[in-house]
TORMAR-176365 format. One record per residue (C-alpha): chain; x, y, z. Coordinates in steps of 0.02 Angstrom, whole numbers. Each point is the difference from the previous one (the first is absolute). Example, Ala and Ser with C-alpha at 12.3 -4.5 7.8 and 13.67 -1.06 7.14 Angstrom:
! TORMAR-176365
ATOM c     px     py     pz
ATOM A    615   -225    390
ATOM A     69    172    -33
***
This chain:
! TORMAR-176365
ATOM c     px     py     pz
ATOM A   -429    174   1469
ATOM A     90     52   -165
ATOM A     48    159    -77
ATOM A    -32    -41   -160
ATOM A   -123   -114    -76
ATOM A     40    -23   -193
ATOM A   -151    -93    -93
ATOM A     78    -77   -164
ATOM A    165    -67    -32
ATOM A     49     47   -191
ATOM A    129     97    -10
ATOM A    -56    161     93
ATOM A    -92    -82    123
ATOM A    206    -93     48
ATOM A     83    151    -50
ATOM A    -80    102    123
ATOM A      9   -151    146
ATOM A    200      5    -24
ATOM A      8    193      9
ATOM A   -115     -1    145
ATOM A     80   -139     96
ATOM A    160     77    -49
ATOM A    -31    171     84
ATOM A    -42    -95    160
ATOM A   -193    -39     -5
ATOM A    -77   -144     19
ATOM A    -91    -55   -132
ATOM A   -152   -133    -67
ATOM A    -11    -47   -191
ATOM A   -141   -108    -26
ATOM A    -21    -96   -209
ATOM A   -151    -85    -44
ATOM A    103   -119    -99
ATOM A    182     -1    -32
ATOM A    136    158     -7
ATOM A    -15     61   -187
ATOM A   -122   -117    -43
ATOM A   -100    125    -96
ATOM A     45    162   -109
ATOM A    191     13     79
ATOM A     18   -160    -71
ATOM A    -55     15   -179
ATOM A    115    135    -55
ATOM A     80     37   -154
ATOM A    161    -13    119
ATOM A     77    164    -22
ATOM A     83    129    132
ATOM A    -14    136   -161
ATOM A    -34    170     19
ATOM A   -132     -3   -123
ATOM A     41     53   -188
ATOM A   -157     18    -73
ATOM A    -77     96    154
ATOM A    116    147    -72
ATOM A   -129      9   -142
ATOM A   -149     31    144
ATOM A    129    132     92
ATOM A     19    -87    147
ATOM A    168     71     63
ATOM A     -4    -25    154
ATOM A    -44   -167     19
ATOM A    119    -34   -132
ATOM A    128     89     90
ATOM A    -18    -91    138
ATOM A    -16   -165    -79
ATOM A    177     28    -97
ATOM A     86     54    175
ATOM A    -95   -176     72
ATOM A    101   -116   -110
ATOM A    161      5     64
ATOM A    -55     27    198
ATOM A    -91   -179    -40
ATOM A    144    -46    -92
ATOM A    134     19    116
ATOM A   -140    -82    142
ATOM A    -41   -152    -72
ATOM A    136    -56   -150
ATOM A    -65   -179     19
ATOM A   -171     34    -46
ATOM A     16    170    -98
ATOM A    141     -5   -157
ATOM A     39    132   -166
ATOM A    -89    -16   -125
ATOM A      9     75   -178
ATOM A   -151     22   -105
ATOM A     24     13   -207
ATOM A   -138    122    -60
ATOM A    -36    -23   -198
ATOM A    -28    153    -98
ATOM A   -187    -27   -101
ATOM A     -1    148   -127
ATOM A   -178      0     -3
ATOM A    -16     24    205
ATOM A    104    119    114
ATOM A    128    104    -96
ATOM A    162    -23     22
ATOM A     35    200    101
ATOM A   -153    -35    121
ATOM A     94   -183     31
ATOM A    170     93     40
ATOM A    -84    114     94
ATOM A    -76   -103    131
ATOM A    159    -91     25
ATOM A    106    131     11
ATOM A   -125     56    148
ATOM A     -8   -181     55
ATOM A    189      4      6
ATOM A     19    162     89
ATOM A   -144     19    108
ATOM A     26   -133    164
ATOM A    192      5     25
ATOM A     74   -152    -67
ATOM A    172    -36     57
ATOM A     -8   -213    -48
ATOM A   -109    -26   -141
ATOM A     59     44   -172
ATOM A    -76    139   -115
ATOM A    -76      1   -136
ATOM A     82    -82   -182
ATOM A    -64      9   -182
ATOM A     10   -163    -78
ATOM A     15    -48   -187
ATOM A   -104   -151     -7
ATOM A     40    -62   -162
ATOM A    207    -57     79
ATOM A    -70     -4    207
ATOM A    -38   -162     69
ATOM A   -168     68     61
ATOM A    -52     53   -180
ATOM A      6   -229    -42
ATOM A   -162    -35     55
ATOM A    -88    125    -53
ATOM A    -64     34   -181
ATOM A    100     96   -128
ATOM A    -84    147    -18
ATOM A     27     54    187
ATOM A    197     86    -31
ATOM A     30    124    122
ATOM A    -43    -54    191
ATOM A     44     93    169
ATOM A     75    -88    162
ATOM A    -33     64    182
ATOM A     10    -62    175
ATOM A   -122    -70    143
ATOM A     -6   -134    109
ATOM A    -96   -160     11
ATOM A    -71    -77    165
ATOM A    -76   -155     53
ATOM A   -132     85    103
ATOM A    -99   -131     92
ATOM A    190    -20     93
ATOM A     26    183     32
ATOM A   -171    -15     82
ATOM A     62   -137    128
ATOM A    174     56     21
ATOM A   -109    184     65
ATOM A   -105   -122    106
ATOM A    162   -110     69
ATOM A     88    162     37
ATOM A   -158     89     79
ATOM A    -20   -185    119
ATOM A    190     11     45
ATOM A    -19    188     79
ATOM A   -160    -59     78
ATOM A   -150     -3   -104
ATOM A   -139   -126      0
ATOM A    -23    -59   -149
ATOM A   -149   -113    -23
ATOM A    -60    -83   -170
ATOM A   -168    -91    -37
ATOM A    -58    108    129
ATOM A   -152    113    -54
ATOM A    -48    175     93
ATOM A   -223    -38     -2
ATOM A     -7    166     92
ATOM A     85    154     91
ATOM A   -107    113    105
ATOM A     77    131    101
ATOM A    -28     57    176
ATOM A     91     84    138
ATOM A    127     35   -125
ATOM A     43   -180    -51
ATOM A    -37    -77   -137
ATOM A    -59   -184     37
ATOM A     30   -120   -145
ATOM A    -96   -145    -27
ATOM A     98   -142    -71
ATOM A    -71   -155    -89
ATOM A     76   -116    108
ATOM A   -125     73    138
ATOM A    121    101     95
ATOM A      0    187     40
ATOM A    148    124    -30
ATOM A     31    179     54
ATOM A     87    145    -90
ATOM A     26    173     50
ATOM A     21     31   -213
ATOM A    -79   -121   -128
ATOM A     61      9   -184
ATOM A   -102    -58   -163
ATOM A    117    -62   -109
ATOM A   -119   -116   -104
ATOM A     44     53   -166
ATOM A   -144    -30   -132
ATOM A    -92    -58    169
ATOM A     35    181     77
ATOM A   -183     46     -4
ATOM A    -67   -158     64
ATOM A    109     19    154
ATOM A    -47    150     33
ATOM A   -202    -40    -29
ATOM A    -34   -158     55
ATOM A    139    -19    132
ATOM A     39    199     72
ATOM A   -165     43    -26
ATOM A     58    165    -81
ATOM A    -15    108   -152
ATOM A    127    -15   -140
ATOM A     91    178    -12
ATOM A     60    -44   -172
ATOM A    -88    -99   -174
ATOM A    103   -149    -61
ATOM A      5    -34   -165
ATOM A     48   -189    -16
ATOM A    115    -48   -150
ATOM A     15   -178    -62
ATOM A    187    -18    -66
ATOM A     32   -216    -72
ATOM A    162    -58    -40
ATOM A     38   -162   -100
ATOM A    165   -110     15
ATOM A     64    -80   -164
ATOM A    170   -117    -52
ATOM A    151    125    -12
ATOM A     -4    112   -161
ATOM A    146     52    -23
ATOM A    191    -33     81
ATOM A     64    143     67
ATOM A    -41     77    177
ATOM A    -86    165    -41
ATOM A   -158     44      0
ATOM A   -130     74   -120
ATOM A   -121    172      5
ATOM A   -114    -12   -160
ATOM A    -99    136    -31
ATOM A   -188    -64    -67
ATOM A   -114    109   -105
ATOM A   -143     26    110
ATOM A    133    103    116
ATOM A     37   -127    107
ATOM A    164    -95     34
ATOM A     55   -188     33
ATOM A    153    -48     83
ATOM A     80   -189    -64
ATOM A    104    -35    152
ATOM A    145   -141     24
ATOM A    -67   -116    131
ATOM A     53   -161    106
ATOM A    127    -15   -134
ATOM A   -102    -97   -104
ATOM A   -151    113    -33
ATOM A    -54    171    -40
ATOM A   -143     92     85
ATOM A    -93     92    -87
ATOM A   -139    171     62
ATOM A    -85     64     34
ATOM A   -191     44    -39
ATOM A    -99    154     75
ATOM A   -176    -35     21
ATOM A   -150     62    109
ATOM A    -29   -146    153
ATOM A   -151     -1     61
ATOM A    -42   -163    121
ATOM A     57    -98    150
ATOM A    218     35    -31
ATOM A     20   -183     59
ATOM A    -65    -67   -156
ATOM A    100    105   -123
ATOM A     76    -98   -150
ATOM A     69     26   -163
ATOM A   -132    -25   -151
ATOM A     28    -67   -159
ATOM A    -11    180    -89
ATOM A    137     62    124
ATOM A    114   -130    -60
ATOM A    -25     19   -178
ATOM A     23    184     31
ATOM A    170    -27     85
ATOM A     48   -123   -136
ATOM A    -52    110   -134
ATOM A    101    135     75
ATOM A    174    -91      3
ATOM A    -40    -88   -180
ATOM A     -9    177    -62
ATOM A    183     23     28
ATOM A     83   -165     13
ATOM A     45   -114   -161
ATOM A    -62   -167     92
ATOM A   -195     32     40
ATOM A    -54    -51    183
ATOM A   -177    -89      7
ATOM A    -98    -26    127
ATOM A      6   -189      6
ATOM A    177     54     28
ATOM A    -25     61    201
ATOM A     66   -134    140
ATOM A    -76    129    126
ATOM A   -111    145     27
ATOM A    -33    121    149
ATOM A   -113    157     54
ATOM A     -7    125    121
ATOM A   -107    156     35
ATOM A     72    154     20
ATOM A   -100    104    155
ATOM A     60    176    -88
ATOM A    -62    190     54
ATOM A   -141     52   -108
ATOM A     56    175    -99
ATOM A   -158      6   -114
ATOM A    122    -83   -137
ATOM A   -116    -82   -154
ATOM A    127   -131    -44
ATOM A     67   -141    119
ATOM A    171     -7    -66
ATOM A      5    218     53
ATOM A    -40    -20    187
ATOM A    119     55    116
ATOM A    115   -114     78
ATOM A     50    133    149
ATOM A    -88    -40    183
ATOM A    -98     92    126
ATOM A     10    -23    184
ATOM A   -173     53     72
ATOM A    -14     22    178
ATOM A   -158     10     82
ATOM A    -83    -15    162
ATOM A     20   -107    112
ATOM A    177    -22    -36
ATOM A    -15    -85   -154
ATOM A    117      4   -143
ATOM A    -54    -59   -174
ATOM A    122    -45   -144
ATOM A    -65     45   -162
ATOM A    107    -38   -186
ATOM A    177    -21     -6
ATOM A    115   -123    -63
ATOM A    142   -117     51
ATOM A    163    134    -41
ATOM A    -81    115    137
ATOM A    -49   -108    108
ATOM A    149     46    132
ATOM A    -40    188    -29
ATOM A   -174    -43     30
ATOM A     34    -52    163
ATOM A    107    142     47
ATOM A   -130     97    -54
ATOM A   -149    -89    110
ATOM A    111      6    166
ATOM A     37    173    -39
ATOM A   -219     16      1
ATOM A     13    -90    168
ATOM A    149     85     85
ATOM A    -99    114    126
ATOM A   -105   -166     51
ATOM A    164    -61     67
ATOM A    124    139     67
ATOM A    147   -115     47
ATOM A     -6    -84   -153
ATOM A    175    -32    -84
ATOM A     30    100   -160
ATOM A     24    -74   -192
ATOM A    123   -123    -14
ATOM A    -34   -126   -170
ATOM A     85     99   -124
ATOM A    175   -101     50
ATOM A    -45   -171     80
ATOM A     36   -152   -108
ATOM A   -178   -113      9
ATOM A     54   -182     75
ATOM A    108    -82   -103
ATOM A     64    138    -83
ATOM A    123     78     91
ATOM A    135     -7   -139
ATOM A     58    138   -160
ATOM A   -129     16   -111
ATOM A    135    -57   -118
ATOM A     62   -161    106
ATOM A   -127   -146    -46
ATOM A    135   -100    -77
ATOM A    124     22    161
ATOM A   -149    -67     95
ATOM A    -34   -167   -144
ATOM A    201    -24     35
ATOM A    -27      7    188
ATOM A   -140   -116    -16
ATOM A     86   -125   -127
ATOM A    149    -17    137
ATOM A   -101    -56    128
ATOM A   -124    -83    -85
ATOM A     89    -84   -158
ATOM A   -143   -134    -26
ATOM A   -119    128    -54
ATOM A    -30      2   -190
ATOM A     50    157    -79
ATOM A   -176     38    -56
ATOM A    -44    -30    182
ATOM A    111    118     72
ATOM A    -48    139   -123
ATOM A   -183    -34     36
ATOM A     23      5    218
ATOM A    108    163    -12
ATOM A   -119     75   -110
ATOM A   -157    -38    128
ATOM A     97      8    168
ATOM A    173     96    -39
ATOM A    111    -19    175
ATOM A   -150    -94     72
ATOM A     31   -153   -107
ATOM A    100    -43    117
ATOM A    -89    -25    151
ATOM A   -127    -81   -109
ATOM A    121   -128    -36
ATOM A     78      6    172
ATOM A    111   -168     37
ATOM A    -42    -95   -155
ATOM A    140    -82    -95
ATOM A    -45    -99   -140
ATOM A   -179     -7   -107
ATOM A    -44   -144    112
ATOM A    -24    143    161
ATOM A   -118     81   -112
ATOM A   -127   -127     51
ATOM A   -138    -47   -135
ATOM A     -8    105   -161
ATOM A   -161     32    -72
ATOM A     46     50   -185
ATOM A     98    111    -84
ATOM A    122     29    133
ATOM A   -139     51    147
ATOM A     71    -99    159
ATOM A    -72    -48    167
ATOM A    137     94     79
ATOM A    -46    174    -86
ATOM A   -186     -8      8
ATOM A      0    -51    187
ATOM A    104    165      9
ATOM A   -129    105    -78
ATOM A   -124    -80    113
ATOM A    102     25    137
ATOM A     63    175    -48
ATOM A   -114     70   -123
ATOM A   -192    -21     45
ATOM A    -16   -144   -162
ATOM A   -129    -98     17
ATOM A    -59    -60   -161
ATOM A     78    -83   -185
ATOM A    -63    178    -55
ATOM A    104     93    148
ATOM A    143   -103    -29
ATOM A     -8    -17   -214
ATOM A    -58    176    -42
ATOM A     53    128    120
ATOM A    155    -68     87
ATOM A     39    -57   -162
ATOM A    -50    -21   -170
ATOM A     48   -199    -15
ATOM A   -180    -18    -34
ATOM A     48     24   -176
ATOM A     77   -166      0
ATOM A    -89   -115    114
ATOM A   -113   -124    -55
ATOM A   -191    -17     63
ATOM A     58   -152     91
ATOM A    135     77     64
ATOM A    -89    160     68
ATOM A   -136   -128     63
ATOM A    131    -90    127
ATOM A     63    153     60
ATOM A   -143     78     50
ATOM A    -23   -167     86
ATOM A    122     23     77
ATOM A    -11    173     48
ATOM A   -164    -34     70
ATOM A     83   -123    131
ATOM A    120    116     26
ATOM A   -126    142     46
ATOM A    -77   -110    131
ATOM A    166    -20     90
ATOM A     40    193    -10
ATOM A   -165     43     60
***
């Protein structure tokens, strides 16, 4: 029997297994499909404290946000990096005081001590002012972070598994009934699991889990939010990114990506429907491509996009009329028997979160070890938040037949764990097949091995994003492949 059964593995549903497991329980995470293969993996890929949400006066999440950044910083520097964000002044929008304002608060508010304040930019003699059009002068420069968020979802998973979680993918919950203070969990796969505590972590499937599989009325109203992204050929050269401010009150971030693209999000939109079907629509990316021409002196079209993505946001319900104004903060409802519910949130908190539902569960375990995240490096990044490039030049010595772009791309995705990916190889040749791009037999047998992939989808768009630059053929033999290689794992 476990302590802890977690139903969902986004990123609260892992977040809480690794505090859990790390505290000394033993813990069950069961995922329909794969880890972050819904809403934790179509992000805008931000650890930000939340400008805008200044406007709605949501201080303390925003407080807590801000102090997030450089905890998640300093944990995973692989995954996580600085990032500064240029925000154009539009005369006819925000004025210029209410724009100082908020960042002086955004500044002040979460005690920075890495990330760099706020600047005032002239626009017309900045680099950042080049691709945008002339009219936009005066700009303003602040700090956050990015984060490739499907991977801070498994690296919560691997480190949850390595303190002695269960961790269990493709493996659906059909039911959970409890009696003599267990709850027994009905699995897919036709077996039967007990758990003194079970833990909905569905996100926008929160209140189906608690309907169809607890049995059990939801405490809290969801409001689901539809937020699509779109992926375009770089727009401009340098590295930071953009806030644009739009006029129906909404804002769009253009953000560097893979090094050869910029993302650009998101929408806020009502979802109503089955959350496994969610998709961008054609008016959602002329939207986002309106709202990036508006400011930028080259146009982006539609027929422009090389790839587009969706998620839907589970967030509290505050009685709020427009999407874009619903609060981002979380609830954790507890109610009987023994069943904890997580409603809203969003990636930044998602550590916080989990303090926060083990603190909910504390008297249901009295030995149970106290809070202990806020200064353990997540696998593979147990290194300065500063120190990527000592870890490159550690790789490049003893691996020098990796192509720079290579390197750059394995320290990025795996940090000090690139190494045992690439254990005793010592030439391209011991990289075994490649598969495109520079995807090798040698790295995705790891993430089979290591990381619960299963699938050209696993592999290409969560552990990675070379699905960008793979061919249909290409993706076609590797899930082949992978296929073959799930039969002899399982």
């Amino acid at each position: 029997m476990f302590d802890l059964a977690i139903i969902g593995g986004g990123i609260n549903g892992s977040g809480i297994a690794r505090d859990a497991a790390g505290r000394g329980l033993s813990v069950l995470l069961v995922e329909q499909g794969d880890l972050a293969s819904g809403t934790s993996s179509a992000s805008t890929k931000l650890i930000h404290g939340g400008l805008r949400y200044l406007e709605h006066y949501a201080f303390r999440l925003v407080r807590e946000s801000l102090a997030e950044r450089e905890v998640l910083l300093r944990a995973a520097p692989h995954v996580i990096h600085p990032m500064r964000f240029v925000l154009p002044h539009h005369p006819g929008l925000r004025p210029r005081w209410l724009i100082r304002l908020g960042l002086f608060l955004y500044d002040n508010l979460g005690g920075r001590e890495i990330l760099p304040g706020t600047r005032t930019l002239d626009l017309r003699t900045d680099p950042a002012g080049a691709p945008l059009r002339p009219e936009f002068t005066c700009g303003f420069e602040y700090s956050d972070c990015w984060v490739d968020d499907a991977r801070l979802v498994v690296l919560n998973a691997r480190d949850a598994a390595a303190r002695g979680a269960d961790i269990r993918t493709r493996t659906r919950c059909i039911g959970a009934k409890h009696a003599d203070g267990v709850w027994h969990l009905a699995l897919q796969d036709g077996t039967i699991e007990a758990a003194r505590v079970l833990v909905n972590a569905g996100g926008p499937f929160v209140s189906g889990v608690l309907h169809e599989v607890a049995g059990a009325e939801e405490p809290r109203r969801i409001r689901l939010v539809k937020g699509s992204h779109i992926v375009v050929p770089r727009l401009y050269e340098h590295n930071r990114s953009y806030i644009l401010q739009n006029t129906d009150g909404r804002i769009c971030f253009a953000i560097p990506y893979e090094h050869d693209f910029t993302l650009i999000g998101t929408t806020d939109e009502d979802f109503h429907g089955d959350p496994a079907s969610v998709a961008t629509s054609a008016d959602e990316e002329r939207y986002l491509c309106g709202a990036v021409s508006e400011y930028l002196r080259t146009p982006v079209d539609p027929a422009d996009i090389v790839w587009r993505y969706a998620g839907v946001r589970p967030l509290l319900d505050d009685g709020t009329s427009k999407a874009q104004e619903a609060t981002r903060d979380y609830v954790l409802a507890l109610q009987a028997p023994v069943l904890l519910s997580v409603f809203g949130g969003k990636i930044t908190t998602y550590r916080r979160l989990a303090e926060a539902a083990m603190a909910k569960l504390a008297r249901f375990f009295p030995g149970m070890r106290g809070a202990w995240t806020a200064g353990v490096a997540l696998p593979g990044g147990d290194f300065p938040w500063d120190g990527i490039e000592r870890v490159r030049s550690d790789l490049t010595l003893r691996y020098p037949f990796l192509a720079d772009a290579t390197q750059r791309r394995l320290v990025r995705a795996y940090g000090t764990l690139a190494m045992d990916m690439l254990g005793d190889a010592r030439s391209v040749a011991d990289m075994g097949r490649c598969f495109g791009a520079d995807l090798t037999e040698r790295e995705i047998d790891w993430l089979v091995r290591t990381e619960w992939a299963r699938s050209a989808g696993d592999v290409l768009w969560r552990r990675s994003k070379l699905g960008l630059r793979l061919n249909a053929k290409e993706v076609e033999v590797l899930e082949d492949y992978l296929v073959h290689q799930a039969i002899s794992v399982g």
